[in-house]
VOFIZA-974258 format. One record per residue (C-alpha): residue number from 1; x, y, z. Coordinates in Angstrom, 3 decimals, always signed. Last residue first. Layout:
<sites>
{site NUM,{X,Y,Z}}
...
</sites>
This chain:
<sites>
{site 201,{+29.742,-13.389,-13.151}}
{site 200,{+31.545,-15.704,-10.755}}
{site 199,{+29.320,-15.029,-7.710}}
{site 198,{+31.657,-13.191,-5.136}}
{site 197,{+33.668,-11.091,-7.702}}
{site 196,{+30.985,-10.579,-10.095}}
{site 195,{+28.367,-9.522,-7.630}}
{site 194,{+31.563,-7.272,-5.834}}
{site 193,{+32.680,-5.495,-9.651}}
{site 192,{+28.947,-4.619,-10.073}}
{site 191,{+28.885,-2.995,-6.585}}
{site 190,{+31.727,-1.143,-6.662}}
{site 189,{+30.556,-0.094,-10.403}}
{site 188,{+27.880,+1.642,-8.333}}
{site 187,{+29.543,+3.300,-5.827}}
{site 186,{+31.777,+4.741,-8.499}}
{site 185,{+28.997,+6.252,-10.695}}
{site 184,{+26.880,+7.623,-7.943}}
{site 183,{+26.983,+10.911,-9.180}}
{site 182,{+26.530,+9.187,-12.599}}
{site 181,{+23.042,+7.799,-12.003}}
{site 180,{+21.400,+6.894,-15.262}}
{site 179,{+24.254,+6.143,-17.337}}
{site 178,{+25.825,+3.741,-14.480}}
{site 177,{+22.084,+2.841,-13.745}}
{site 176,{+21.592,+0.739,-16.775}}
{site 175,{+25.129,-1.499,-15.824}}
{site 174,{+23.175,-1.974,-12.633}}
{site 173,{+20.417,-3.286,-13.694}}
{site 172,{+22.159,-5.414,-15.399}}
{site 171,{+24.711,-6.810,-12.332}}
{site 170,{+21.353,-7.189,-10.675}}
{site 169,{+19.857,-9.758,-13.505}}
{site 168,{+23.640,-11.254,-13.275}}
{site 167,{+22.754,-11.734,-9.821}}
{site 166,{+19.101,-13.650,-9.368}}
{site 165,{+19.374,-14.396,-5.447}}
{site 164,{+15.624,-13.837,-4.730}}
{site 163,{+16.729,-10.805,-2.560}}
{site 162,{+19.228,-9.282,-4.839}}
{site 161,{+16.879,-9.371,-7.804}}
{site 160,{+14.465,-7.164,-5.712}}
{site 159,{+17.277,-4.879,-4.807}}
{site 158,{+18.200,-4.314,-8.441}}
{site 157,{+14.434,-3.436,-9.260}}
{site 156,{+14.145,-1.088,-6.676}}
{site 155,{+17.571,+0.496,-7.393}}
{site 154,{+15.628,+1.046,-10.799}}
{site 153,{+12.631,+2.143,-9.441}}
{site 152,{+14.651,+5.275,-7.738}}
{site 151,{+16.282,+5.870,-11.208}}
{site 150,{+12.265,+8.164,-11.339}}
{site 149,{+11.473,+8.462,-14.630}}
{site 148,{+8.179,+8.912,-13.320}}
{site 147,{+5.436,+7.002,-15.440}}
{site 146,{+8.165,+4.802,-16.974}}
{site 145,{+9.934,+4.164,-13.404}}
{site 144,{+6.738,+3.640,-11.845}}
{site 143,{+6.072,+0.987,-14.441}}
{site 142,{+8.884,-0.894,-14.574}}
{site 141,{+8.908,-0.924,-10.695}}
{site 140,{+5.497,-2.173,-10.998}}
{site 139,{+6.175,-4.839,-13.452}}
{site 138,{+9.175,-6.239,-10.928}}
{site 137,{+6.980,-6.251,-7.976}}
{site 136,{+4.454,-8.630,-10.445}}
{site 135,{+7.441,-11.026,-11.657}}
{site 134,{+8.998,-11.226,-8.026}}
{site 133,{+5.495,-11.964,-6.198}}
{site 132,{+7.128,-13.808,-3.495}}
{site 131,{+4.325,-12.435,-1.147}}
{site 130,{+5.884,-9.745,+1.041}}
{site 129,{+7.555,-8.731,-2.304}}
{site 128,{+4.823,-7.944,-3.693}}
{site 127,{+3.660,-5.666,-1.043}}
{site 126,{+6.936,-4.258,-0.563}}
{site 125,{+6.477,-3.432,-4.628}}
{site 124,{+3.003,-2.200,-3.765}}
{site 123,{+4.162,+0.396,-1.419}}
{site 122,{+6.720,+1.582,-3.466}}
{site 121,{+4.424,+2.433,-6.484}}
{site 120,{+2.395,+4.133,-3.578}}
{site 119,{+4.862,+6.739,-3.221}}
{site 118,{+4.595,+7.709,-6.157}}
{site 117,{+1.228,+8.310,-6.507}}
{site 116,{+1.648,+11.171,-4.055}}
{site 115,{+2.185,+13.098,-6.932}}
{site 114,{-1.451,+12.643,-7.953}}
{site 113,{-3.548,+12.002,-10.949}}
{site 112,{-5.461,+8.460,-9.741}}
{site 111,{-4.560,+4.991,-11.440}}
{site 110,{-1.871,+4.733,-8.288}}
{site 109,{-4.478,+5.232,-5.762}}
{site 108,{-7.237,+2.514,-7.084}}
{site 107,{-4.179,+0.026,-7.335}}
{site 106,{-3.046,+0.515,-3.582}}
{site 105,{-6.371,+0.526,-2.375}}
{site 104,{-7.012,-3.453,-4.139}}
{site 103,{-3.703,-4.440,-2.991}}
{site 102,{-4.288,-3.517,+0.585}}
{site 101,{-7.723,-5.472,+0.547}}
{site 100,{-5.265,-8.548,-0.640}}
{site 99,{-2.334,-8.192,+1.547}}
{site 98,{-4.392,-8.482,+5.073}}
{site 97,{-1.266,-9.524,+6.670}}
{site 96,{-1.699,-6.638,+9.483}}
{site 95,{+0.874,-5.222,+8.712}}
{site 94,{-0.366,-4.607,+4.754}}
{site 93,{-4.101,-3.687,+6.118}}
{site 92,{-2.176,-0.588,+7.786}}
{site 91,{-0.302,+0.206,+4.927}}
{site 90,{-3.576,+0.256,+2.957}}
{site 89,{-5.326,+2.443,+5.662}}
{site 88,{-2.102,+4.968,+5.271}}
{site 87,{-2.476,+4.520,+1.454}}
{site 86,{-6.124,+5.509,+1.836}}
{site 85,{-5.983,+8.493,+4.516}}
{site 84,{-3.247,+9.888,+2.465}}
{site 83,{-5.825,+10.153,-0.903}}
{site 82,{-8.620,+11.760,+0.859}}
{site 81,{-9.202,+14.049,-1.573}}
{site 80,{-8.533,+11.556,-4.267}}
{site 79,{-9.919,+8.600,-2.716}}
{site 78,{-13.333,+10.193,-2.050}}
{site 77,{-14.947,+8.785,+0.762}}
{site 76,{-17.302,+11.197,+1.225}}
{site 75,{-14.289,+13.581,+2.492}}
{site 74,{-15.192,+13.014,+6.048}}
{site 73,{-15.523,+9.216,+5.372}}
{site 72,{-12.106,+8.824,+4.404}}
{site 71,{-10.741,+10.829,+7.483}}
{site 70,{-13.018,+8.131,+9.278}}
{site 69,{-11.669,+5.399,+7.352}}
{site 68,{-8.909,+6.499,+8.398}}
{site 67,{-9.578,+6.680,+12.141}}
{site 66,{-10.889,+3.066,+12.099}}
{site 65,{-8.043,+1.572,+10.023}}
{site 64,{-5.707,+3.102,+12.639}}
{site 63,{-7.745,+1.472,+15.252}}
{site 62,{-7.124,-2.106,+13.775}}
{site 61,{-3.529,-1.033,+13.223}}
{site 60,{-2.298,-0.612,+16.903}}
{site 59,{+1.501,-0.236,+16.566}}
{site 58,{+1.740,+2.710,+18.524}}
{site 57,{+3.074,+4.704,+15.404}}
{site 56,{-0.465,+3.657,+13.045}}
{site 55,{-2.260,+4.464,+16.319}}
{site 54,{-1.253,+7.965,+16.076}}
{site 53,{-1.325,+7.938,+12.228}}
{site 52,{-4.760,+7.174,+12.674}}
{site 51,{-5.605,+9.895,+15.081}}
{site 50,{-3.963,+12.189,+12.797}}
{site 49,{-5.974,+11.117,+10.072}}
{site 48,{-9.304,+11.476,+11.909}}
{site 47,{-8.140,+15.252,+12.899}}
{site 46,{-7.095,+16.392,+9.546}}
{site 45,{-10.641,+15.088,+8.164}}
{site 44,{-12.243,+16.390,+10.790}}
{site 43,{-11.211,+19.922,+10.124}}
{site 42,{-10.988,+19.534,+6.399}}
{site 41,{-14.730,+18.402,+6.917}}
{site 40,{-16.273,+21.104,+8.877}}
{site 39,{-16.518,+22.131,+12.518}}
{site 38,{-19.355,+21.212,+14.697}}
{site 37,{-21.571,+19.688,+12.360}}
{site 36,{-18.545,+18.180,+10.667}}
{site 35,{-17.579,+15.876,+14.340}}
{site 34,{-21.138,+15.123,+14.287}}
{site 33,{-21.808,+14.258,+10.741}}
{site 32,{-18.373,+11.692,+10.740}}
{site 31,{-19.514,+9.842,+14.390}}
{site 30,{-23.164,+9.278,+12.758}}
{site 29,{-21.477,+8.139,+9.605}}
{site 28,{-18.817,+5.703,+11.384}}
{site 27,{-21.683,+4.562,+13.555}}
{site 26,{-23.723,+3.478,+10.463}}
{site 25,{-20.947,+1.848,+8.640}}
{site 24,{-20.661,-0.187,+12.034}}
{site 23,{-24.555,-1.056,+12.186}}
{site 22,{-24.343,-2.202,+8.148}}
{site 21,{-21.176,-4.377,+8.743}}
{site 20,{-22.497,-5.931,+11.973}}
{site 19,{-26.061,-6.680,+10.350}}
{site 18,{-24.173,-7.985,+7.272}}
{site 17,{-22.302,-10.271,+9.687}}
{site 16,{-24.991,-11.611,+11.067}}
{site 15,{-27.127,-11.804,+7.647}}
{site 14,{-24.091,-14.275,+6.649}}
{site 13,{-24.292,-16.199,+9.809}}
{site 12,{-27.848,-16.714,+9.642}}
{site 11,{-27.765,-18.385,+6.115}}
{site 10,{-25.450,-21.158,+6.725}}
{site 9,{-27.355,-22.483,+9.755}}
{site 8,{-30.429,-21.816,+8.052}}
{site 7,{-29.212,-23.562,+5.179}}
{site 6,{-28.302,-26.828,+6.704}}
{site 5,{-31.332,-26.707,+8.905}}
{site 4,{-33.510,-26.752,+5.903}}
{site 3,{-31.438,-29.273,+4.214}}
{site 2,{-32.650,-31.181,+7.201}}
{site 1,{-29.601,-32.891,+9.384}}
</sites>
């Protein structure tokens, strides 16, 4: 085979795809303008989402993406406006394996000033944890908990321990939340007293 065949078989491929991408960005704006020329963009934005959250419930992520990306588009794809329609797109991406274009959403929303940040904090710790990542699930619990001071993060961090069997790491954590939680105070030491009972701590 010709090294001119080589690269036209290589080549063609690429520029099909790029077609694809270009004619489906295309639709998405023509579908966007029509729905805004009637109403306006809250309007369409609200309805795109909710669309996407339907399919999001029905199990059919490919068509959840669609609608958010939508919503997305109806706000001119600003991430803070549209910052729901993101994380739900990223949560979609997430069941459907595709962990790395989640990541990359997740860690756009979490630099941006909103409450709803929070949330997202979570997100990427299941994320992490999806994929082993113990030391990076870890760093974002640190982190949410220092943006937030939120004890939440620190259950996170206990569970996480729990799951990759590290114990006297959980026992720690633990101990911390004792002073950080008292209402749960008693529940808690339960829970230290059981890891030491059952793994010789």
């Amino acid at each position: 085979m010709t090294k001119k065949k080589i690269m036209f078989l290589v080549i063609v491929p690429i520029i099909l795809v790029v077609l694809c991408l270009l004619v489906w960005q295309f639709r998405i704006e023509l579908q966007v303008k029509n729905c805004i020329r009637k109403s306006n963009g809250d309007i369409c934005y609200s309805q795109f989402l909710q669309e996407g959250v339907t399919n999001f419930s029905k199990e059919e992520y490919n068509e959840a993406i669609k609608n958010f990306r939508l919503a997305e588009f109806s706000y001119n794809n600003n991430a803070l406006s549209a910052f729901t329609a993101y994380r739900n797109e990223a949560n979609a991406l997430l069941e459907l394996g595709k962990y790395s274009e989640a990541e990359k959403i997740y860690k756009i929303l979490i630099a941006l000033p909103s409450d709803e940040s929070k949330l997202v904090y979570a997100d990427l710790i299941r994320l992490y944890q999806l994929q082993n990542r113990v030391d990076d699930a870890l760093k974002v619990a640190d982190d949410g908990y220092a943006q937030f001071k939120d004890k939440a993060y620190m259950y996170q961090k206990a569970y996480i321990y729990e799951a990759v069997e590290k114990f006297a790491e959980e026992v720690s954590i633990y101990q911390q939340l004792l002073l950080l939680d008292p209402g749960e105070r008693e529940n808690i030491q339960f829970k230290i007293d059981r890891l030491r009972e059952n793994h010789g701590l």
